[in-house]
C-alpha positions in Angstrom: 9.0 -6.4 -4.2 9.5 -6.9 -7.4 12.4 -9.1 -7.1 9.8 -11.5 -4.9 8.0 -11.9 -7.9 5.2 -9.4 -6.4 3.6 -6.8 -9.2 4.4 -3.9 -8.7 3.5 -0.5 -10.8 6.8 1.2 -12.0 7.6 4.0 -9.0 11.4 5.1 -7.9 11.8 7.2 -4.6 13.2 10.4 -3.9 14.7 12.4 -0.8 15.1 15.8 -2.5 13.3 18.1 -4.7 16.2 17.9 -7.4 15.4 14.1 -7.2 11.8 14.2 -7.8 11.9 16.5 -11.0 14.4 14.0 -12.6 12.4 10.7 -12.1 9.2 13.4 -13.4 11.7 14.3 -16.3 12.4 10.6 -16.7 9.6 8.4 -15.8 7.4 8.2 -18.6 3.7 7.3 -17.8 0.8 9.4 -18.6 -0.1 10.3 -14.2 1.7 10.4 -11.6 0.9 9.4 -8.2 3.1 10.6 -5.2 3.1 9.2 -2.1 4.4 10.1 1.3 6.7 7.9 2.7 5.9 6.8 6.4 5.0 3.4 8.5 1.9 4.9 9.6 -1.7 4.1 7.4 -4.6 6.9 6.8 -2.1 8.7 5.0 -4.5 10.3 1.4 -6.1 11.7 4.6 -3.4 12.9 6.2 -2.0 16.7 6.6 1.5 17.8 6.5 2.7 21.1 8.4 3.6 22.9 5.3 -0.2 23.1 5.2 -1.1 20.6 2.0 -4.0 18.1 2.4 -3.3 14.7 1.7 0.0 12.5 1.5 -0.9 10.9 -1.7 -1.5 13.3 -4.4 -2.0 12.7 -8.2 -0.9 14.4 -11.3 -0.5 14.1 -15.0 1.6 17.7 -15.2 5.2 16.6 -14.7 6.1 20.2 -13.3 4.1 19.6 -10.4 5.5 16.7 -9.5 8.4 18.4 -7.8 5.9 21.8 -6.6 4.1 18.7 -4.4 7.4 17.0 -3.2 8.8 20.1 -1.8 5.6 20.4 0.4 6.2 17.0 2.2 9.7 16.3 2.3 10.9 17.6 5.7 7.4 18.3 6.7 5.4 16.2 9.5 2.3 14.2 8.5 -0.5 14.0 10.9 -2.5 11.1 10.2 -5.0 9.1 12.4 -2.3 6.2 12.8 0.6 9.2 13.9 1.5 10.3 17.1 -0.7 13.8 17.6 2.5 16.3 16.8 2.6 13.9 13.4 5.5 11.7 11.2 8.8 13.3 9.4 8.5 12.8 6.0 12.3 12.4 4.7 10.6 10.0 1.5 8.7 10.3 -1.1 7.5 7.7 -3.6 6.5 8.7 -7.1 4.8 6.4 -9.6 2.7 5.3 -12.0 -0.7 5.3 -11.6 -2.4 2.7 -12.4 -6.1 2.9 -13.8 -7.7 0.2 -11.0 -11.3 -1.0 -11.9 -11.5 -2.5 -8.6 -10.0 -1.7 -5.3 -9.3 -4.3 -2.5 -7.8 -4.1 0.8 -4.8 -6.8 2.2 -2.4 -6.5 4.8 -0.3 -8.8 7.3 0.6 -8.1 10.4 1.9 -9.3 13.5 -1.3 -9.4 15.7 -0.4 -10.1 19.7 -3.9 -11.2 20.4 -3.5 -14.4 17.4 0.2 -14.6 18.7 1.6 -14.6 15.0 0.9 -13.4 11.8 -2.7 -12.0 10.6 -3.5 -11.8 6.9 -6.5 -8.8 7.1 -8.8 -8.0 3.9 -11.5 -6.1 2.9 -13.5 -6.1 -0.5 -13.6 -2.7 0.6 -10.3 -0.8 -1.0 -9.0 2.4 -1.7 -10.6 3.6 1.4 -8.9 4.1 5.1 -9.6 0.7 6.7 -10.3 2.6 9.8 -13.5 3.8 8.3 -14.2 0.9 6.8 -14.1 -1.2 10.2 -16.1 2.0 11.4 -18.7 1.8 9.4 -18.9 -1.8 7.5 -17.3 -4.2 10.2 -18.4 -7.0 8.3 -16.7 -6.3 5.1 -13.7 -6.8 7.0 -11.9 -10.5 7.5 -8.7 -11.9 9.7 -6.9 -15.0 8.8 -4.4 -15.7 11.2 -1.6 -17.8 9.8 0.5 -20.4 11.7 3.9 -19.0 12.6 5.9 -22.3 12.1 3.9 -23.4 8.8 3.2 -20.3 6.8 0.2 -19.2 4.8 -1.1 -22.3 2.8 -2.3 -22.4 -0.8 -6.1 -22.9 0.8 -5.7 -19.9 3.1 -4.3 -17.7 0.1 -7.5 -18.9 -2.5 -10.0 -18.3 0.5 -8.7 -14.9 1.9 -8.6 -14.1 -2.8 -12.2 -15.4 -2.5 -13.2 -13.2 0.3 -12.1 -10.4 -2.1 -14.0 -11.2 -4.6 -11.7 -12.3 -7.4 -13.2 -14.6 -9.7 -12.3 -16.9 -12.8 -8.4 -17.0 -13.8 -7.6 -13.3 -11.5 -8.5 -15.5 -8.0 -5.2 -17.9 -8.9 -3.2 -15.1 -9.7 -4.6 -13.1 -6.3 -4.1 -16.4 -3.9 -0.3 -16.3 -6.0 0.3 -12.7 -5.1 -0.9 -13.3 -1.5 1.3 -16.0 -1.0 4.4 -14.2 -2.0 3.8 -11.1 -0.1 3.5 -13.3 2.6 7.0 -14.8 2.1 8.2 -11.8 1.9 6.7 -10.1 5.3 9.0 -12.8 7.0 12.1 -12.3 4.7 12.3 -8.7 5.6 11.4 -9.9 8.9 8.5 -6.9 8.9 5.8 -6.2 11.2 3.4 -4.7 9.2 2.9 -4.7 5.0 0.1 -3.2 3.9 -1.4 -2.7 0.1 -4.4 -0.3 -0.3 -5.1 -0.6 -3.4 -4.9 -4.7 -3.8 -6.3 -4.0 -7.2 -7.5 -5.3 -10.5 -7.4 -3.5 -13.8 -9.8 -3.1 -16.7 -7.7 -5.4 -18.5 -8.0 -8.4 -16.1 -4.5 -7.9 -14.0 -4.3 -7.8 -11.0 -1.6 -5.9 -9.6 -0.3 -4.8 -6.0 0.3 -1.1 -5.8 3.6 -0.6 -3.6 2.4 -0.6 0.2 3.7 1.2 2.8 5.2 -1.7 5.7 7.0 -1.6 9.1 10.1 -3.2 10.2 10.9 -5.2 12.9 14.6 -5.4 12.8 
């Protein structure tokens, strides 16, 4: 994502244990978040068979980092987006966390009913969507976005207006929408979704690395 010209928080992943306490040993930022790799959403929810709650987990103790990594990896994840018997977990992400004085909602995805690509946001982030659509329906919006001429720059500043980013932050937003557009078709995905879209205390506003599906 990076690469695209996407913000990003600083993360590496890891497929073993022994993996995990380097990048703890290595990484240096003051809290760690951890996330469970899988193309499902509802995952902070989420229980894995080893019997831990939750398939994001934070921590500023880097000896944990590795104590919570060996819970997941090789362990299913049941979430409300799995199958019933739940996901393998084989990844793990590990990061930075980010202090986020706002939290946003923004995916894409290929949506049979607009027959194309759907940008979906809510002002409402940080939260499972599904709850969100549960409970606050209208707090939700759908752009749908023309297959053969991509998202346009008014699309990008309306969809950054619907999440309420004001002043100099709603360029930057529409920027950072457009881009991870471009890059939903460059990895020729079906799903990318970032929950936190988020905006820090210091007036950034960065994408935390989202979870996305494949379509290749």
């Amino acid at each position: 994502m990076a690469d695209n010209g996407i913000n990003v928080q600083r993360f590496k992943v890891a497929d073993k244990v022994s993996e995990a306490q380097e990048i703890a040993r290595t990484l240096d930022v003051a809290e760690f978040v951890i996330k469970a790799q899988i193309l499902a959403g509802g995952r902070g929810k989420g229980t894995f068979s080893s019997g831990l709650r939750g398939g994001v987990k934070l921590t500023k103790d880097p000896a944990q980092v590795p104590e919570l990594v060996e819970k997941m990896l090789g362990y299913k994840l049941v979430t409300k987006q799995t199958p019933k018997d739940g996901v393998l977990v084989n990844k793990v992400m590990i990061a930075e966390a980010l202090d986020i004085a706002r939290e946003t909602y923004l995916a894409i995805l290929m949506d049979r009913s607009y027959n194309g690509p759907v940008v979906v946001a809510s002002p409402a982030g940080g939260v499972d969507i599904e709850d969100v659509a549960e409970k606050t329906p209208h707090l939700i919006f759908k752009e749908p976005v023309s297959i053969l001429e991509g998202i346009t720059s008014t699309q990008a500043q309306n969809i950054a207006k619907n999440l309420n980013f004001k002043g100099p932050l709603l360029d930057k937003a529409a920027e950072q929408i457009e881009r991870l557009y471009n890059l939903f078709l460059k990895v020729d995905a079906t799903q990318v979704e970032v929950n936190p879209f988020g905006e820090t205390p210091d007036g950034r506003a960065p994408v935390q690395p989202p979870g996305g599906g494949s379509g290749k």
